[in-house]
C-alpha positions as CSV (number, residue, x, y, z in Angstrom):
1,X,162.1,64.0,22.2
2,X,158.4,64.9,21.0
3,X,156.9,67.1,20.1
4,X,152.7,68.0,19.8
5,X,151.5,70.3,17.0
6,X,148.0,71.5,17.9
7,X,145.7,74.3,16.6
8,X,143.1,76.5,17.7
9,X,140.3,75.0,16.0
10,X,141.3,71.3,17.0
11,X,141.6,72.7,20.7
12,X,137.0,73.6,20.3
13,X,136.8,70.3,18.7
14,X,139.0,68.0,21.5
15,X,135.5,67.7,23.6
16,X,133.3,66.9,20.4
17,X,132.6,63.2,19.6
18,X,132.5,62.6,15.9
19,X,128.8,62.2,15.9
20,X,129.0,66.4,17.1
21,X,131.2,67.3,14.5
22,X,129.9,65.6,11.7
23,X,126.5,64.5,12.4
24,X,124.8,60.9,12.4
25,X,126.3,58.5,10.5
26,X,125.1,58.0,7.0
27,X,125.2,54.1,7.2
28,X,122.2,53.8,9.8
29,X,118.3,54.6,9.9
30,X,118.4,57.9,12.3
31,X,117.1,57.2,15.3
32,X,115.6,61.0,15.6
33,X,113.8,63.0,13.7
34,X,116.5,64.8,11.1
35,X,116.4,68.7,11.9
36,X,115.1,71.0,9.1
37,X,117.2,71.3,5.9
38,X,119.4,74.5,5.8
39,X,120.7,76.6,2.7
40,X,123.9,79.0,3.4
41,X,124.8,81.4,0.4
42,X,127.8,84.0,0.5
43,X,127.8,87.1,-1.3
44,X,129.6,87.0,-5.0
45,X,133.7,86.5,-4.5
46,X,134.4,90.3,-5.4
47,X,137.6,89.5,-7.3
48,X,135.9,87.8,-10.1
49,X,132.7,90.2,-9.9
50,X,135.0,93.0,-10.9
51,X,136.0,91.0,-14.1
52,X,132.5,90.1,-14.7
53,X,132.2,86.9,-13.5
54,X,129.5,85.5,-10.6
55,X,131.3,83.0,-8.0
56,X,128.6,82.4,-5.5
57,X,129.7,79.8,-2.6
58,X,127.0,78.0,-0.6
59,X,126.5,75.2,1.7
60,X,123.7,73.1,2.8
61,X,122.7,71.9,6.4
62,X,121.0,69.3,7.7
63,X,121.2,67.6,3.6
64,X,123.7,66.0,1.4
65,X,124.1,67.7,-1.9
66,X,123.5,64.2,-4.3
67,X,122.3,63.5,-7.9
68,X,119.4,61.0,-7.1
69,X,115.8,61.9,-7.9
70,X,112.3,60.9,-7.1
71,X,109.9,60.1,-4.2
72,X,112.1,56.8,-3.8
73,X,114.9,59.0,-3.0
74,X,112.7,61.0,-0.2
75,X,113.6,57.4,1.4
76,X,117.4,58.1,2.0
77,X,118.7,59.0,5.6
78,X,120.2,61.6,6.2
79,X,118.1,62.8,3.7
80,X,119.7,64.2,-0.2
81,X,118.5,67.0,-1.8
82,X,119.9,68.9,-5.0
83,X,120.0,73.0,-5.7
84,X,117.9,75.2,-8.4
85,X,119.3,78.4,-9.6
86,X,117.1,81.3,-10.9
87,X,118.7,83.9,-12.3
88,X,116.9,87.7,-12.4
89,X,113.5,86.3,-11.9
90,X,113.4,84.4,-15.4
91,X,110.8,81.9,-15.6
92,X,113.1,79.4,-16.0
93,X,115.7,77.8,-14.0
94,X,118.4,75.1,-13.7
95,X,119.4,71.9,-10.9
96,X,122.3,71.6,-9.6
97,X,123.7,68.5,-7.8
98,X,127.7,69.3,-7.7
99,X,127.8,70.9,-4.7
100,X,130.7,73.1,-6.4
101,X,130.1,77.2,-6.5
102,X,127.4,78.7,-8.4
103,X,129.3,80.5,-11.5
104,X,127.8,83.3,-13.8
105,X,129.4,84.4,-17.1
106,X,128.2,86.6,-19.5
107,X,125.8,88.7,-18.1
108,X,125.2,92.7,-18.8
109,X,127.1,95.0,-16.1
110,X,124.1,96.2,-13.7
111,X,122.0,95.3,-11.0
112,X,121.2,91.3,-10.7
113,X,119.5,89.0,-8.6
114,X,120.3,85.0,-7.5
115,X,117.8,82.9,-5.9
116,X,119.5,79.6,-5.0
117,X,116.7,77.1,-3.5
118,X,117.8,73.7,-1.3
119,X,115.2,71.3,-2.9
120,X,114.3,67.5,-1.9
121,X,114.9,64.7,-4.3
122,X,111.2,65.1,-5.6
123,X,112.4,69.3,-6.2
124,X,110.0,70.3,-3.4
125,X,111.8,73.8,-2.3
126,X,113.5,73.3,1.6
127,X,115.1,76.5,1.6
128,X,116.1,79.7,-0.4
129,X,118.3,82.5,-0.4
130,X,118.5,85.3,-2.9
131,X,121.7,87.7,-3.2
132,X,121.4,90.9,-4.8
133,X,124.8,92.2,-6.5
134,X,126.1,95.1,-9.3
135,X,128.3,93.8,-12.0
136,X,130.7,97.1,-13.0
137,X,131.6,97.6,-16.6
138,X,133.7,94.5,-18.1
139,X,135.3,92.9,-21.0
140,X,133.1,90.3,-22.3
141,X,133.6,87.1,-21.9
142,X,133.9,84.4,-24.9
């Protein structure tokens, strides 16, 4: 006797190819024109914000999150890119090339600011999101 375990989800995706679901492959030149590089950024996980701590998920379209650099890289189909954080508007800011959660520890309770910007392998900006977001009264971190 037997028997067929399905789920909703895999029910949508039944119809889809592969190449629908997850895009070109990346062992050939694309054939088209790749669409324009998309950044997705969720609000602070509100479990650690209320212990002070910044957990901000995000996801890239239309670019693979890699740590290759340089106009040679510009090259590479589908095309890479990496993430810069800026934190409250400082003048400076760091790369990212994990692909893992932005996480914030340490900083005073109050209003602050996150601007997360999907950059090409040469750090040309592709796309940005800011979230805006209160950190209550904590202990401090060590």
């Amino acid at each position: 006797m037997g028997a067929s375990a399905t789920c909703a989800w895999a029910d949508r995706l039944g119809d889809l190819s592969a190449r629908d679901v997850l895009g070109p492959a990346a062992v050939a030149p694309l054939e088209n024109p790749q669409p324009p590089a998309k950044l997705i950024v969720d609000a602070p996980l509100a479990g650690p914000l209320r212990k002070g701590a910044v957990f901000i998920q995000y996801r890239a379209e239309n670019l693979r999150i890699e740590p290759v650099f340089g106009p040679e890289a510009l090259k590479i189909s589908p095309r890479i890119g990496h993430i810069h954080v800026i934190v409250d508007d400082n003048p400076w800011h760091w790369a990212d090339t994990s692909g893992e959660p932005v996480i914030l520890v340490g900083l005073p309770a109050g209003k602050h600011k996150v601007t997360i910007i999907l950059a090409d392998p040469t750090h040309k900006p592709l796309d940005s999101k800011t979230v805006t977001f209160t950190l209550p009264e904590h202990a401090p971190h060590h």
